[in-house]
KEKE-3310 file (N, C-alpha, C; in steps of 0.2 Angstrom, whole numbers, plus 5000, padded with zeros to 4 digits):
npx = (5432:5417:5404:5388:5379:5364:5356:5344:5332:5329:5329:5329:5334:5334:5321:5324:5334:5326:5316:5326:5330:5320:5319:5319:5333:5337:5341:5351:5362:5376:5383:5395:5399:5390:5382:5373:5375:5372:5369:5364:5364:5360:5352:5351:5350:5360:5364:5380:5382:5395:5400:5409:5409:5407:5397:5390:5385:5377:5366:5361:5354:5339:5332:5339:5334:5320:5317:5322:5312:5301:5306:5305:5293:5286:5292:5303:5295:5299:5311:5324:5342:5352:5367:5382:5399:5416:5428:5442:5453:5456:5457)
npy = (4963:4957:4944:4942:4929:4924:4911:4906:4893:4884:4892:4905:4916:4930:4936:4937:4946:4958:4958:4962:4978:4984:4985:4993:5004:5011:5003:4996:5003:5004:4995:4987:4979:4970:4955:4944:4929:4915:4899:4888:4876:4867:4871:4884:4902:4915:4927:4940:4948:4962:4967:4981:4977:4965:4970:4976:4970:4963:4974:4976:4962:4959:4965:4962:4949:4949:4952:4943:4931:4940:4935:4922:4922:4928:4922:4912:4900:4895:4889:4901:4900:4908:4913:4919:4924:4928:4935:4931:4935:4947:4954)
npz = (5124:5122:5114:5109:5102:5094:5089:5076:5073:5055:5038:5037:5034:5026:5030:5045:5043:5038:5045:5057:5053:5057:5070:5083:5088:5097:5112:5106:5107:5108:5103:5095:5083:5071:5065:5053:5050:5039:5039:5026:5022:5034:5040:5048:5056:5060:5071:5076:5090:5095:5109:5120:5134:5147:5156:5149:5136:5144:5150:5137:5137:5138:5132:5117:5120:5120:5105:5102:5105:5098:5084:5084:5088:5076:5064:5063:5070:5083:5097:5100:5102:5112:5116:5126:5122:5127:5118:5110:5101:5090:5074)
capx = (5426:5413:5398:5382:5376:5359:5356:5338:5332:5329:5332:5326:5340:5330:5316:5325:5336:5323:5315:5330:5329:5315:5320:5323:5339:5342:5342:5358:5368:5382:5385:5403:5399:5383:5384:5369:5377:5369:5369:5358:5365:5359:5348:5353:5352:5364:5366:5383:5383:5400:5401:5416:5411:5401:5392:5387:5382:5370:5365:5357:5351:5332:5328:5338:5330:5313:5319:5324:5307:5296:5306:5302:5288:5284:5296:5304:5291:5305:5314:5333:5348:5357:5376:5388:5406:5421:5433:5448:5455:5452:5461)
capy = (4962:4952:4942:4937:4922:4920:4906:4904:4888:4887:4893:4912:4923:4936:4937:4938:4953:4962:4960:4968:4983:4985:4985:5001:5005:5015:4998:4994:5011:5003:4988:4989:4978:4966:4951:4940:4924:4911:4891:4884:4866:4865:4879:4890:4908:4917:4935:4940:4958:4962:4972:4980:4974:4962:4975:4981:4967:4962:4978:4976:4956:4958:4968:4956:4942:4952:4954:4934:4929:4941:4933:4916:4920:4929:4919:4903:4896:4889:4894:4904:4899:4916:4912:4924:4923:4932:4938:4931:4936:4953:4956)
capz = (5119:5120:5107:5107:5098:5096:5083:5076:5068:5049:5033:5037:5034:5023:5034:5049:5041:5036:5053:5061:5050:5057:5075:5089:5088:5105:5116:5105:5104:5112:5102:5091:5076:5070:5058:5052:5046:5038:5036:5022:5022:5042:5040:5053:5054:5068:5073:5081:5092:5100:5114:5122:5141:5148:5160:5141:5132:5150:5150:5132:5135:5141:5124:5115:5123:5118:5098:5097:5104:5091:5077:5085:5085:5069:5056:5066:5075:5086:5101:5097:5107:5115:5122:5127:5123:5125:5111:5111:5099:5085:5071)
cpx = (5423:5407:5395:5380:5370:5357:5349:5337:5329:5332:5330:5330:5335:5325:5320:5332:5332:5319:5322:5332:5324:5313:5323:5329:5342:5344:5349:5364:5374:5387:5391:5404:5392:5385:5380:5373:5372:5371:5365:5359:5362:5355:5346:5355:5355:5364:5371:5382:5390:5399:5408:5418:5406:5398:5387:5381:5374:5366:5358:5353:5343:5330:5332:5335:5320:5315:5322:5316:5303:5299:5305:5295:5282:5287:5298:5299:5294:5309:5321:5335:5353:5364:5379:5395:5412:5428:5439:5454:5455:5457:5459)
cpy = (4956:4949:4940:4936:4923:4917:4902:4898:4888:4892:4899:4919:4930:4937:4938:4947:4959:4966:4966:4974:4987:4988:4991:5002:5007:5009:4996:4999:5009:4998:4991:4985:4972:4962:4948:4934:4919:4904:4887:4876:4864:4868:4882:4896:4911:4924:4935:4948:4955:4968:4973:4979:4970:4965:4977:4978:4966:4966:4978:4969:4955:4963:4963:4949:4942:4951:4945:4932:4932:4938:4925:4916:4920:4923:4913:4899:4891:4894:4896:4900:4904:4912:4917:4921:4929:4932:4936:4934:4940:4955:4963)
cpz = (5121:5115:5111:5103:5098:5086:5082:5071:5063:5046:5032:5037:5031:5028:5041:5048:5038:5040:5057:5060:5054:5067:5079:5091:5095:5110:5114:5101:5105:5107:5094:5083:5076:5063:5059:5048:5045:5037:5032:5023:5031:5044:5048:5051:5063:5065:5078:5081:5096:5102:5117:5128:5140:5152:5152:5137:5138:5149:5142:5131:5135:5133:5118:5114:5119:5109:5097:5097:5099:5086:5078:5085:5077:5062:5057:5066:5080:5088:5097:5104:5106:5119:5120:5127:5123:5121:5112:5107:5095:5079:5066)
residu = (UNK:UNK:UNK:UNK:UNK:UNK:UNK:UNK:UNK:UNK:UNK:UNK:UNK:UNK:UNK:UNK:UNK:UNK:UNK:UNK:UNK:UNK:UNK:UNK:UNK:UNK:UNK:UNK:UNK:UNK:UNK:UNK:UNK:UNK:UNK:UNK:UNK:UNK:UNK:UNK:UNK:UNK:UNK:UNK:UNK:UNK:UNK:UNK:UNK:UNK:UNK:UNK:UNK:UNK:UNK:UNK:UNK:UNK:UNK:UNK:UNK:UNK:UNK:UNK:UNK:UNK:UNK:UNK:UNK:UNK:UNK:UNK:UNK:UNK:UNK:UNK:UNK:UNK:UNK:UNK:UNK:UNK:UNK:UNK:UNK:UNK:UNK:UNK:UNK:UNK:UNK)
# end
C-alpha cells in the first residue's frame, strides 16, 4: 500500500473539499481510501490517497499533479507539496 501527501498551504479546508467534489473521478478509479485532514493552528490543509502499488499511485500523479496546481491556483495562491510514501503499517 501506498500514500500520497499533497499538503497545501493555508487555512482552506472547505474550499479545498468542495473543490474535490468537483473533481473527475475516472483518473482516480483505482484509489483505496481518501482523507482531507486539516491544521488550523499552522493552517495547513493535506489530502491523503492510498494506493495499493506504486505502479498505481504513479500511474494517477500527472492528473494529481494537475488537481493540486488548479487549487493553487484557484484557492491557495501557493505551490502544494506532493510526497509519496509507503504504508507501513494498516490496521
Amino acid at each position: 500500500m501506498h500514500a500520497r501527501v499533497i499538503t497545501f498551504p493555508g487555512n482552506h479546508v472547505k474550499e479545498v473539499v468542495e473543490f474535490l467534489k468537483n473533481v473527475d473521478k475516472k483518473d482516480f478509479e483505482d484509489v483505496k481510501g481518501h482523507f482531507v485532514l486539516a491544521d488550523p493552528n499552522n493552517e495547513k490543509t493535506m489530502t491523503v490517497t492510498l494506493w495499493e502499488s506504486r505502479d498505481t499511485l504513479d500511474a494517477t500523479m500527472p492528473a494529481a499533479e494537475k488537481v493540486a496546481k488548479e487549487i493553487a491556483k484557484d484557492i491557495t495562491g501557493m505551490p502544494p507539496k506532493i510526497e509519496v510514501y509507503e504504508v507501513a503499517d494498516q490496521s
